[in-house]
Biopython code that builds the backbone (N, CA, C, O; Angstrom):
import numpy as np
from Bio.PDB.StructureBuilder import StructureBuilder

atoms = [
    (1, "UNK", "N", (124.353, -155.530, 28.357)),
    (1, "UNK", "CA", (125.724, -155.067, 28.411)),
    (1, "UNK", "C", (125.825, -153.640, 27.860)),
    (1, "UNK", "O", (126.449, -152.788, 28.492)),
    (2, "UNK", "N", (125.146, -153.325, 26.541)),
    (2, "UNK", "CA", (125.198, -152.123, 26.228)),
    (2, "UNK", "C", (124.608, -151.031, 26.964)),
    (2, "UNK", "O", (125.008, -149.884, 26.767)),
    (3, "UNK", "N", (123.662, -151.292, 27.825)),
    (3, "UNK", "CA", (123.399, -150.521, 28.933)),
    (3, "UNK", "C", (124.166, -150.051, 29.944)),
    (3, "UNK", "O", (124.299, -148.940, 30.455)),
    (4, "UNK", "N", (124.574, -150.961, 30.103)),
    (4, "UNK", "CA", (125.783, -150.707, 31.429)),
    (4, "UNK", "C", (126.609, -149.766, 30.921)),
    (4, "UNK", "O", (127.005, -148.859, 31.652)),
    (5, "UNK", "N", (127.071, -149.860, 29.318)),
    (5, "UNK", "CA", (128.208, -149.243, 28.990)),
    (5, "UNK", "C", (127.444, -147.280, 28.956)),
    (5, "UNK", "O", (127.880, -146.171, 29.266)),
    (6, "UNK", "N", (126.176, -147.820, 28.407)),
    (6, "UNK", "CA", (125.740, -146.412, 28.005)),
    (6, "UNK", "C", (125.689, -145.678, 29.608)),
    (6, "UNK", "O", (125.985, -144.497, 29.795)),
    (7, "UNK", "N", (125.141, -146.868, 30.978)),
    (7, "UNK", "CA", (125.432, -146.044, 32.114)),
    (7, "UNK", "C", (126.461, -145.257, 32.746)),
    (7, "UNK", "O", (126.467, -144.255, 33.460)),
    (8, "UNK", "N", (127.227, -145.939, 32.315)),
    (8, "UNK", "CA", (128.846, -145.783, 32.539)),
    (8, "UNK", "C", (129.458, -144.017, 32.131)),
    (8, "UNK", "O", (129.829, -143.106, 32.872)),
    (9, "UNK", "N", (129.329, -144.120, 30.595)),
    (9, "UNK", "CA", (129.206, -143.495, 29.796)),
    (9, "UNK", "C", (128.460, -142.005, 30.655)),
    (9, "UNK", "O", (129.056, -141.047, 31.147)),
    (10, "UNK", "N", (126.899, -142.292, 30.587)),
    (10, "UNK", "CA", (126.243, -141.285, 31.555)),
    (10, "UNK", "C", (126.809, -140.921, 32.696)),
    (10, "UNK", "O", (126.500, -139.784, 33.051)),
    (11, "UNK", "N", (127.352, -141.354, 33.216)),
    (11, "UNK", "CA", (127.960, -141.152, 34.602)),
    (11, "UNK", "C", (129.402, -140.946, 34.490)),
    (11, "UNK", "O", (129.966, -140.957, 35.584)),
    (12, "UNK", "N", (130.073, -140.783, 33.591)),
    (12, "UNK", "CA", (131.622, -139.584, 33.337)),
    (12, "UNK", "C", (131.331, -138.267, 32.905)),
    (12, "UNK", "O", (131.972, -137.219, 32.979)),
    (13, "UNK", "N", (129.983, -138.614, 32.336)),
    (13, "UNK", "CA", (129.416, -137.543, 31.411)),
    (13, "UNK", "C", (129.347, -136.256, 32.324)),
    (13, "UNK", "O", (129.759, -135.100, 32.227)),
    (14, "UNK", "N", (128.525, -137.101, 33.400)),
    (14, "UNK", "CA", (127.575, -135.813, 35.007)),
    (14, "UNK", "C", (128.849, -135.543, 35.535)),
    (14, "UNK", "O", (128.883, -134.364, 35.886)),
    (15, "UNK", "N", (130.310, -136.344, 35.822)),
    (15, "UNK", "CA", (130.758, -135.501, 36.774)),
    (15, "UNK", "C", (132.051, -135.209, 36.144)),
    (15, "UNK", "O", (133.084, -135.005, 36.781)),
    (16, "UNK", "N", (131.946, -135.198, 34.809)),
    (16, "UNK", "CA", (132.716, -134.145, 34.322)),
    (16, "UNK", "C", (132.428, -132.931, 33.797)),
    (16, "UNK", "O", (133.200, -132.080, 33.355)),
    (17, "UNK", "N", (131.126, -132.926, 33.893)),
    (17, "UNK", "CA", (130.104, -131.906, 33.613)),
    (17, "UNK", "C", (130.710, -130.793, 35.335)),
    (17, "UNK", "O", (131.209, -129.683, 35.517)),
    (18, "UNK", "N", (130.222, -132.060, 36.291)),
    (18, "UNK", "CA", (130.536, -131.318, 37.337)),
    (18, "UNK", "C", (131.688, -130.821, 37.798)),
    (18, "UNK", "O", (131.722, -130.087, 38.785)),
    (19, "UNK", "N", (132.716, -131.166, 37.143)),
    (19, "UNK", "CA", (134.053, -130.996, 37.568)),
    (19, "UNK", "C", (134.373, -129.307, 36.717)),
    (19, "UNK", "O", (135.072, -128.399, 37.167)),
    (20, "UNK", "N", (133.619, -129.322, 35.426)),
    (20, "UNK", "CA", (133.659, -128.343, 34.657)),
    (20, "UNK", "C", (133.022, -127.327, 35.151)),
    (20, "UNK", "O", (133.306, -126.211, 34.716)),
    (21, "UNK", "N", (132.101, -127.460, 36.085)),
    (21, "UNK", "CA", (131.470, -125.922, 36.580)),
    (21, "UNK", "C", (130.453, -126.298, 35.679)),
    (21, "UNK", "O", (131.176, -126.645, 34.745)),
    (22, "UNK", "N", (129.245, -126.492, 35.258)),
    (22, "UNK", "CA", (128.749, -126.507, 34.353)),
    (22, "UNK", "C", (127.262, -126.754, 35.271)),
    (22, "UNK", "O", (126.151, -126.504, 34.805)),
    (23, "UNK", "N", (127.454, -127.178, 36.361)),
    (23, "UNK", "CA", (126.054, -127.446, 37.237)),
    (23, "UNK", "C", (126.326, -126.606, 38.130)),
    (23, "UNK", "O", (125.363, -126.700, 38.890)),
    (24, "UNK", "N", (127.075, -125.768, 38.580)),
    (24, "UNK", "CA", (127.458, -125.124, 39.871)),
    (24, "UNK", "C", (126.726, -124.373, 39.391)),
    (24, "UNK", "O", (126.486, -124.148, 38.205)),
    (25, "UNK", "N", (126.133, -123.733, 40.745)),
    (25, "UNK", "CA", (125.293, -122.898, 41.229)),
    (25, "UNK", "C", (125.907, -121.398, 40.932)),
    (25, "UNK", "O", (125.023, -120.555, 40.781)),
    (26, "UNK", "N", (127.114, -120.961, 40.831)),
    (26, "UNK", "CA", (127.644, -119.881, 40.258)),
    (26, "UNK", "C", (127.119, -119.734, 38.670)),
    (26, "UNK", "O", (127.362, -120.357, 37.637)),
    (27, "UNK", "N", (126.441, -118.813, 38.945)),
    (27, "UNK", "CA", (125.646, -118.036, 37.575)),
    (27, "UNK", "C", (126.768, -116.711, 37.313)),
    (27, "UNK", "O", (126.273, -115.735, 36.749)),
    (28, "UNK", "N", (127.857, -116.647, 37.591)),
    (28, "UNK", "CA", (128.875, -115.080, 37.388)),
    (28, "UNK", "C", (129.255, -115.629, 35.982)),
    (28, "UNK", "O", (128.737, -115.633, 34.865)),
    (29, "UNK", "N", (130.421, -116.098, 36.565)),
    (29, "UNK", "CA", (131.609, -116.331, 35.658)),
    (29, "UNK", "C", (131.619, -117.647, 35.097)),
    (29, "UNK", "O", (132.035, -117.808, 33.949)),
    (30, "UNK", "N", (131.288, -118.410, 35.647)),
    (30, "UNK", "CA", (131.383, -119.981, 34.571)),
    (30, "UNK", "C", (130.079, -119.757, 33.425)),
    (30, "UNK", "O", (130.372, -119.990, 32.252)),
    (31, "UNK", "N", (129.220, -119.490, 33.607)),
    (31, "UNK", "CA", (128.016, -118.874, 32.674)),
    (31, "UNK", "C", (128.324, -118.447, 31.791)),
    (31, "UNK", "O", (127.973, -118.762, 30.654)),
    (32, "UNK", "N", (129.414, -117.225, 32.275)),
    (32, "UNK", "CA", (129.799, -116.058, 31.137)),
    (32, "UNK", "C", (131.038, -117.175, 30.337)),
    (32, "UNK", "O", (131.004, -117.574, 29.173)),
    (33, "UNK", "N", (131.691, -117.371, 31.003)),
    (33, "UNK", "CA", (133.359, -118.753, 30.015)),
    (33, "UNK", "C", (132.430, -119.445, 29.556)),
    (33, "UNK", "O", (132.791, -119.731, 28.414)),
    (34, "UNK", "N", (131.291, -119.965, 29.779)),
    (34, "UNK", "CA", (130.662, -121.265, 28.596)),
    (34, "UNK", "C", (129.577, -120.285, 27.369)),
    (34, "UNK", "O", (129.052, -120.724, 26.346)),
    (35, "UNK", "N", (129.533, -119.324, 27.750)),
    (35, "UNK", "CA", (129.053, -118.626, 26.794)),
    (35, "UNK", "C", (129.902, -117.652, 25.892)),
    (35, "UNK", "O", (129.329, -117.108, 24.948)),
    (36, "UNK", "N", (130.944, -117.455, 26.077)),
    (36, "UNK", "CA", (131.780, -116.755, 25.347)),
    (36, "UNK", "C", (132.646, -118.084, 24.484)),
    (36, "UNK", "O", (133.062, -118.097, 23.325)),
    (37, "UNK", "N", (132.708, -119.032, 25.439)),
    (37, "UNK", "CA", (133.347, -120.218, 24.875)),
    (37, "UNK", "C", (132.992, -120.629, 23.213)),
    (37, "UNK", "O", (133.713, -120.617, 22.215)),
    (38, "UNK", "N", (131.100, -121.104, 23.471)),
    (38, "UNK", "CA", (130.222, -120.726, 22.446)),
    (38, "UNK", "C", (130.399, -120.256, 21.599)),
    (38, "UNK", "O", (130.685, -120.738, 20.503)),
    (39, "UNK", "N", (130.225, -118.805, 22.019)),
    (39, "UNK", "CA", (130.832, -117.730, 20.936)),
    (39, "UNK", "C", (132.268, -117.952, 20.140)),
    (39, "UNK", "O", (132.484, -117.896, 18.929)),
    (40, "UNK", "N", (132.797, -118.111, 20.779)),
    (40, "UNK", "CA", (134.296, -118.591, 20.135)),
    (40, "UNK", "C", (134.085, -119.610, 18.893)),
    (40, "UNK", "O", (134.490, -119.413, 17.747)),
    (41, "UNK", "N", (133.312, -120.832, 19.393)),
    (41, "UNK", "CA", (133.053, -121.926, 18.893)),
    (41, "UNK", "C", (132.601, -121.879, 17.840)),
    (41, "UNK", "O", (132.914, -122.464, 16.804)),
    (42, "UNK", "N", (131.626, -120.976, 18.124)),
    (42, "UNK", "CA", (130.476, -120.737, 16.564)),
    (42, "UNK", "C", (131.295, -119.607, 15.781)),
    (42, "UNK", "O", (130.947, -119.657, 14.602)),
    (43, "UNK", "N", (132.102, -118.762, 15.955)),
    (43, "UNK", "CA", (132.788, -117.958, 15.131)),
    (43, "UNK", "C", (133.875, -119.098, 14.405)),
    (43, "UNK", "O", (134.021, -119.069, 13.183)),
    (44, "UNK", "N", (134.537, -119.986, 15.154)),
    (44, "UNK", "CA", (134.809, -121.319, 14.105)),
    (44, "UNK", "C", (134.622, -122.089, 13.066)),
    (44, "UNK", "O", (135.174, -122.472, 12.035)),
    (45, "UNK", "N", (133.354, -122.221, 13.871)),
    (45, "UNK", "CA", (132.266, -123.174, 12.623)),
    (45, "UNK", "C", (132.561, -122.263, 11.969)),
    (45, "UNK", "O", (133.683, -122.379, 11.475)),
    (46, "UNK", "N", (131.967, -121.242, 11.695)),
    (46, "UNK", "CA", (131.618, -120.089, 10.667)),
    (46, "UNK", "C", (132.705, -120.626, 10.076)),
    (46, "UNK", "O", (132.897, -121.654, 9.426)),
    (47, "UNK", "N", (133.392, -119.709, 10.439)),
    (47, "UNK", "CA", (135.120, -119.480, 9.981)),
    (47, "UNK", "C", (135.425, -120.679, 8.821)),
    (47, "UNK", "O", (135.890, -120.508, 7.694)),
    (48, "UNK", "N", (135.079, -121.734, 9.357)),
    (48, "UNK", "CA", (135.471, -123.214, 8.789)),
    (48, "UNK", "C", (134.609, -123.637, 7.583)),
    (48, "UNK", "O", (135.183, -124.105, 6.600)),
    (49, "UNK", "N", (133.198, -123.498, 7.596)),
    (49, "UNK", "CA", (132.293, -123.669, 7.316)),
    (49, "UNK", "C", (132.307, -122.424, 5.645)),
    (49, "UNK", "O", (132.070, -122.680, 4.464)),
    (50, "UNK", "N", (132.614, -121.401, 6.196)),
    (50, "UNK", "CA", (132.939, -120.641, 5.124)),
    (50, "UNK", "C", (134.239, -121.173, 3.844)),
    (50, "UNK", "O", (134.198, -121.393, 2.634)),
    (51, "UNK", "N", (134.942, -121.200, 4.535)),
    (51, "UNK", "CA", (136.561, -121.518, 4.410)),
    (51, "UNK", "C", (136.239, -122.982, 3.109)),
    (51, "UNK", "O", (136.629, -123.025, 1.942)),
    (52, "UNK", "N", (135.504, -123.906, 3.791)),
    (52, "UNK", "CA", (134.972, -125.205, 2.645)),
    (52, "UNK", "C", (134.010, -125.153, 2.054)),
    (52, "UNK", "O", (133.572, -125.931, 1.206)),
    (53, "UNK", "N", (133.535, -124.085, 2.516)),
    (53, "UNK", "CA", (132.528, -123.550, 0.787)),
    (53, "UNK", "C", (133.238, -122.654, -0.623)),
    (53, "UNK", "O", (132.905, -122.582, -1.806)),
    (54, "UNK", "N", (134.535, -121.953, 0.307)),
    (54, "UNK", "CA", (135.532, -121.846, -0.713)),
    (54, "UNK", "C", (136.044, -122.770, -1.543)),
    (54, "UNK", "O", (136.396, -122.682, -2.719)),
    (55, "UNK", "N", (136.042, -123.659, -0.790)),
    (55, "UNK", "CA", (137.229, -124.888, -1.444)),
    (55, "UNK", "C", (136.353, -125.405, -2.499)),
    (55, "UNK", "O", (136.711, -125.419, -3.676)),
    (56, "UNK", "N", (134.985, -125.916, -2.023)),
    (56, "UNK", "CA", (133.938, -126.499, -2.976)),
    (56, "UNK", "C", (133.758, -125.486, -4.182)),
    (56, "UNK", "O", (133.643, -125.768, -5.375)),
    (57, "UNK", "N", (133.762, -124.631, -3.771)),
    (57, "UNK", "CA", (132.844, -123.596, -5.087)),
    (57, "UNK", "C", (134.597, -123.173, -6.240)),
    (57, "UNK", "O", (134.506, -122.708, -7.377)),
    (58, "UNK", "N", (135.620, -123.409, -5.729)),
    (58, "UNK", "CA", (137.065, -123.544, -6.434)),
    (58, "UNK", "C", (136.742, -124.784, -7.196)),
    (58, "UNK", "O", (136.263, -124.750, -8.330)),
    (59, "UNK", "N", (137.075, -126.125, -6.402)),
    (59, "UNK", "CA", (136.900, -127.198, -7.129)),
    (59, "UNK", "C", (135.813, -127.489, -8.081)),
    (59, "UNK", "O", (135.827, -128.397, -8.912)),
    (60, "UNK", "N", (134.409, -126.218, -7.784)),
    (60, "UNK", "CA", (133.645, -126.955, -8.780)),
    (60, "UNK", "C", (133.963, -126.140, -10.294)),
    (60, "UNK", "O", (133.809, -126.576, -11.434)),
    (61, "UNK", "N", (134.532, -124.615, -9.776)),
    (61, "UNK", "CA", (134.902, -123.943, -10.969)),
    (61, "UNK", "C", (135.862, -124.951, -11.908)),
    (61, "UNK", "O", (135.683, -125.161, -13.107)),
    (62, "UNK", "N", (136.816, -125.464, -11.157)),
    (62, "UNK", "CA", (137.892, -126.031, -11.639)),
    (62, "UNK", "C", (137.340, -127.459, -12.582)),
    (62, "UNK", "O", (137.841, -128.104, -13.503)),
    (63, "UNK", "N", (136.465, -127.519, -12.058)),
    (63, "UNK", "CA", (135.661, -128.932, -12.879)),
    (63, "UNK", "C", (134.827, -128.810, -14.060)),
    (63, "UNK", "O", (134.661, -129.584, -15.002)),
    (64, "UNK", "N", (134.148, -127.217, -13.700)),
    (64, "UNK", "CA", (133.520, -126.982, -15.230)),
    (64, "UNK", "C", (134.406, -126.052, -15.617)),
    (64, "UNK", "O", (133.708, -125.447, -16.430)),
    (65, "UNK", "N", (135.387, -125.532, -15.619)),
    (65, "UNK", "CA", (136.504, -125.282, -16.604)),
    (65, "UNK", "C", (137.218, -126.926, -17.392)),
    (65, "UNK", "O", (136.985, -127.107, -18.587)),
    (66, "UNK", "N", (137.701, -127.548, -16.935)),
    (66, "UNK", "CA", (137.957, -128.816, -17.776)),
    (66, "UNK", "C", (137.078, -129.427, -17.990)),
    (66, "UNK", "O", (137.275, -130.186, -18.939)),
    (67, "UNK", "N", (135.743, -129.521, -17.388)),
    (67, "UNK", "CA", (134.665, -129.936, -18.750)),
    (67, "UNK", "C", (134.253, -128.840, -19.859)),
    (67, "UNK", "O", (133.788, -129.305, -20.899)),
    (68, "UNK", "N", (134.328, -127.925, -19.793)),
    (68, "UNK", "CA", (134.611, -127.111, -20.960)),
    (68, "UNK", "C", (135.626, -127.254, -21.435)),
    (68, "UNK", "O", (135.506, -127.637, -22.599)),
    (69, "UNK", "N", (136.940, -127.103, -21.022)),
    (69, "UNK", "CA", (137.760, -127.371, -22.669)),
    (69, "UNK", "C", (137.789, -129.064, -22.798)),
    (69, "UNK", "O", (138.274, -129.264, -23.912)),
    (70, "UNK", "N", (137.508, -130.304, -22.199)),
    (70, "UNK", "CA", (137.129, -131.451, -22.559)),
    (70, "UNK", "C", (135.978, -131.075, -24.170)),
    (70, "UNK", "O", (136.102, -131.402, -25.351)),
    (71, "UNK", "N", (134.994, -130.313, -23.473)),
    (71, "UNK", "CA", (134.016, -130.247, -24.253)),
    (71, "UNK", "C", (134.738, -129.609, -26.157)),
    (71, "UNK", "O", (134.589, -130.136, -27.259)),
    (72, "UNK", "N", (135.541, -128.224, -25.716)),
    (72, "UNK", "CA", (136.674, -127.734, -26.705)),
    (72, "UNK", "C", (137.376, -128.919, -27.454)),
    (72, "UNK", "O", (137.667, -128.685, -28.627)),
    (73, "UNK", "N", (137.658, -130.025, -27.010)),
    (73, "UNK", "CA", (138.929, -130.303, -26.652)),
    (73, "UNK", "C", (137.760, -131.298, -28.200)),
    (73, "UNK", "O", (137.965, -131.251, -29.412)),
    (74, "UNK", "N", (136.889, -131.891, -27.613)),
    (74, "UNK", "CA", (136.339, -132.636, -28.722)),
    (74, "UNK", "C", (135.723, -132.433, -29.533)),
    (74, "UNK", "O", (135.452, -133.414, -30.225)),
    (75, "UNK", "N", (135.306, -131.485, -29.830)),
    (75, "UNK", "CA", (134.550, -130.249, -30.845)),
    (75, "UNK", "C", (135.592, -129.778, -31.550)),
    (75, "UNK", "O", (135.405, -129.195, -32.618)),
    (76, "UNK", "N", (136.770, -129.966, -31.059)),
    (76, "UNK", "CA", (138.061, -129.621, -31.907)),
    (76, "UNK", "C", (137.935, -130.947, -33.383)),
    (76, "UNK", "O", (137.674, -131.050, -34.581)),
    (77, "UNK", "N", (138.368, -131.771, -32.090)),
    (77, "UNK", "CA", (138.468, -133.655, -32.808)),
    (77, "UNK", "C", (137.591, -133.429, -34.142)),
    (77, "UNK", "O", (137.904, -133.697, -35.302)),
    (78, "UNK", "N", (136.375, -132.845, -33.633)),
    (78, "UNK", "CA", (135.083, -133.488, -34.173)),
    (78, "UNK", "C", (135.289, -132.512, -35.647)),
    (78, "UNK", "O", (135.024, -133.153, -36.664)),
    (79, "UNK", "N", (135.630, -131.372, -35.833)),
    (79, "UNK", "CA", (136.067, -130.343, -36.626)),
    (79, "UNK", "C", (137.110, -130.892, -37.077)),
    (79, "UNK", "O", (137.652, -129.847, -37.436)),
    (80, "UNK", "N", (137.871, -131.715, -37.365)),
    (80, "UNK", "CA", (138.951, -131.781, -38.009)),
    (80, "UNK", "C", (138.830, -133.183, -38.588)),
    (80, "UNK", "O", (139.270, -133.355, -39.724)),
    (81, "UNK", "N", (138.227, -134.307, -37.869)),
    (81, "UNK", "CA", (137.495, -134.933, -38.641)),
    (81, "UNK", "C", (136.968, -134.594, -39.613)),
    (81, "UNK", "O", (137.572, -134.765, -40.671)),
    (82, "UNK", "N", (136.190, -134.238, -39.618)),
    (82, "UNK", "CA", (134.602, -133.746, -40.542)),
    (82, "UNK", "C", (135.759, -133.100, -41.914)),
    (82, "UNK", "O", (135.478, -133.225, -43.106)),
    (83, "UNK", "N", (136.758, -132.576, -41.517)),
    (83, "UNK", "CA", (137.504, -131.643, -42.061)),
    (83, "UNK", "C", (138.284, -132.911, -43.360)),
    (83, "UNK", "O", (138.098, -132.946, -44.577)),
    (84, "UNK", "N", (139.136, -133.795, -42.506)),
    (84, "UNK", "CA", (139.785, -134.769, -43.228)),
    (84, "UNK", "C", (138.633, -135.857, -44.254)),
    (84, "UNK", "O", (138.958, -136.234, -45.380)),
    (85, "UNK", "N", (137.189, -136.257, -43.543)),
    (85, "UNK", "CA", (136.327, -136.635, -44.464)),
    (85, "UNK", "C", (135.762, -135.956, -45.628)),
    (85, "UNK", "O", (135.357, -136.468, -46.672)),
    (86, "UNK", "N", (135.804, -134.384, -45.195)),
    (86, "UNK", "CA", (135.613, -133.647, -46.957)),
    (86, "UNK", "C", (136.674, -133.577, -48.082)),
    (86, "UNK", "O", (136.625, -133.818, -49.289)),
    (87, "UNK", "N", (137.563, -133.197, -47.322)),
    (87, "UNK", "CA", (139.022, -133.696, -48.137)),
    (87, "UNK", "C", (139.078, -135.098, -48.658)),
    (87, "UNK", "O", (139.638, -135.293, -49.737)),
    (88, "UNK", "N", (138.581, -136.033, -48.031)),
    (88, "UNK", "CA", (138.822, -137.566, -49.000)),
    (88, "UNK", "C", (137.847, -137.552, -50.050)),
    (88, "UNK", "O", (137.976, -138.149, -51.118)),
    (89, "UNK", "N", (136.770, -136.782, -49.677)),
    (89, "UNK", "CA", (135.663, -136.925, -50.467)),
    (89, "UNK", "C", (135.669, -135.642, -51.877)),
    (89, "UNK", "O", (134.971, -135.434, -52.869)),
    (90, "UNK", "N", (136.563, -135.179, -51.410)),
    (90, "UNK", "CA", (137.291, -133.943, -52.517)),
    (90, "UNK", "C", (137.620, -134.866, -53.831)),
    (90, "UNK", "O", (137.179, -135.051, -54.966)),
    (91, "UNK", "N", (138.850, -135.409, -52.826)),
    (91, "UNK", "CA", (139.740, -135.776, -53.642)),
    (91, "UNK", "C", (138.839, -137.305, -54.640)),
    (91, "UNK", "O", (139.130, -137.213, -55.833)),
    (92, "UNK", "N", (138.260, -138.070, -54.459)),
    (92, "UNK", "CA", (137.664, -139.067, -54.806)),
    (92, "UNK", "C", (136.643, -138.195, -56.073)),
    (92, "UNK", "O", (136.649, -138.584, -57.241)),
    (93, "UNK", "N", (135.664, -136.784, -55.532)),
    (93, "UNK", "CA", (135.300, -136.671, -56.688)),
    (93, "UNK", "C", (136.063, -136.035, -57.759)),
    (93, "UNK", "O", (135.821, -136.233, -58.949)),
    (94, "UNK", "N", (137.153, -135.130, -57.248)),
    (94, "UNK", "CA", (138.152, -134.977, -58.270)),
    (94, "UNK", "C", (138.173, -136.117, -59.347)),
    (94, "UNK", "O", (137.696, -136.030, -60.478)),
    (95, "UNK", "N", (138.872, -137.309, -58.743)),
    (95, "UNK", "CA", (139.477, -138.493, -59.032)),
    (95, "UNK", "C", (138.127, -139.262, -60.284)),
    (95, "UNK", "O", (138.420, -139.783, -61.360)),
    (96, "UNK", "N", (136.692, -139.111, -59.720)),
    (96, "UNK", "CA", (135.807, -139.560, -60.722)),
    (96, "UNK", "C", (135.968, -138.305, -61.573)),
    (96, "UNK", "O", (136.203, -138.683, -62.720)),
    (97, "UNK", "N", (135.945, -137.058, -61.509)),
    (97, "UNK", "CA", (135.666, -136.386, -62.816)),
    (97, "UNK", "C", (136.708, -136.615, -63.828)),
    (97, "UNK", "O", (136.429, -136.565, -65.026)),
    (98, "UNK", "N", (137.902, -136.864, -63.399)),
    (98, "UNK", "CA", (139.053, -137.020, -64.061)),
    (98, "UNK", "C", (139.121, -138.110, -65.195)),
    (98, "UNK", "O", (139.542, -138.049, -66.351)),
    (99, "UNK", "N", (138.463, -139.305, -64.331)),
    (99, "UNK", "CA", (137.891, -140.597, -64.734)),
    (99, "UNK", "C", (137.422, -139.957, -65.928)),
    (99, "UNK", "O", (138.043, -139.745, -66.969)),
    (100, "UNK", "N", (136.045, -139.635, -65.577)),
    (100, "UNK", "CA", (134.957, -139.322, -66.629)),
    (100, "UNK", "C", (135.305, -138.361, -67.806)),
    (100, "UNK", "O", (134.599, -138.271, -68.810)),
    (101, "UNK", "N", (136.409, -137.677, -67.610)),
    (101, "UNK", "CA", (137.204, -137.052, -68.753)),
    (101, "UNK", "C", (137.828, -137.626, -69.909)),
    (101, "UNK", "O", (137.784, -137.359, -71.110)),
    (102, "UNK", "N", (138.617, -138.773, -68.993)),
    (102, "UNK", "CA", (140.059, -139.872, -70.092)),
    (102, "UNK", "C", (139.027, -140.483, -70.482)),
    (102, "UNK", "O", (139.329, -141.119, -71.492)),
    (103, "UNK", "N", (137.451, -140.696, -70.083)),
    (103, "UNK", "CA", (136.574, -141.908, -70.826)),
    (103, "UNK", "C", (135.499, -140.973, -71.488)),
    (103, "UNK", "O", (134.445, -141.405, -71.955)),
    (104, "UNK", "N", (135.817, -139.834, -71.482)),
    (104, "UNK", "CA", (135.258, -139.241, -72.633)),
    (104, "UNK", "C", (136.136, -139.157, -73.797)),
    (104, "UNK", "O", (136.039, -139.982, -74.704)),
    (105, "UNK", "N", (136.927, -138.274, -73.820)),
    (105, "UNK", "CA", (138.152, -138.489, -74.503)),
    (105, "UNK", "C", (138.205, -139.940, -75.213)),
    (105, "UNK", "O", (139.203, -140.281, -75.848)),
]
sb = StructureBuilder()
sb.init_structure("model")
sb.init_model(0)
sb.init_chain("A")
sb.init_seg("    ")
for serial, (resi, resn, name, xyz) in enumerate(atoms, 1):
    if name == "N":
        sb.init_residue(resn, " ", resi, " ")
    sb.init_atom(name, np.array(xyz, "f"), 0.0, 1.0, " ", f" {name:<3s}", serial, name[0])
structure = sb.get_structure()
């Protein structure tokens, strides 16, 4: 069955090929329209092809900019932590020397 279909298939293929000029024996002008066509085509791609390498090389800036300040963002955390654990640990040895004063005294 899948044969048949792929024949099928082959055979809209040839005579729309042929309907297109594309087998005719005129080498002028249908030659020159499927080759300028081409040309058209591939100045597209380009065109397009360029156009989403923009987009990619944006989005990837845009991705290692917020993994950098992610990265900021917790190096902050991590600094102010560290910050509030010296401060408890301030205050605690304060708190023993103070101790160790009234029990000298």
């Amino acid at each position: 069955m899948a044969r048949f279909y792929l024949f099928i298939l082959l055979a809209v293929t040839v005579v729309a090929s042929c309907e297109a000029g594309w087998f005719s024996r005129d080498t002028g002008g249908s030659v020159k329209n499927a080759a300028n066509n081409l040309k058209d085509d591939a100045k597209w791609w380009k065109a397009n092809a360029e156009s989403q390498a923009k987009v990619k090389t944006e989005e990837a800036k845009s991705k290692a900019q917020e993994a950098k300040y992610n990265a900021m963002s917790t190096t902050e955390k991590a600094k102010a932590k560290a910050n509030e654990i010296s401060a408890k640990a301030r205050k605690k040895t304060s708190n023993a020397f103070d101790s160790a004063k009234q029990a000298i005294s």
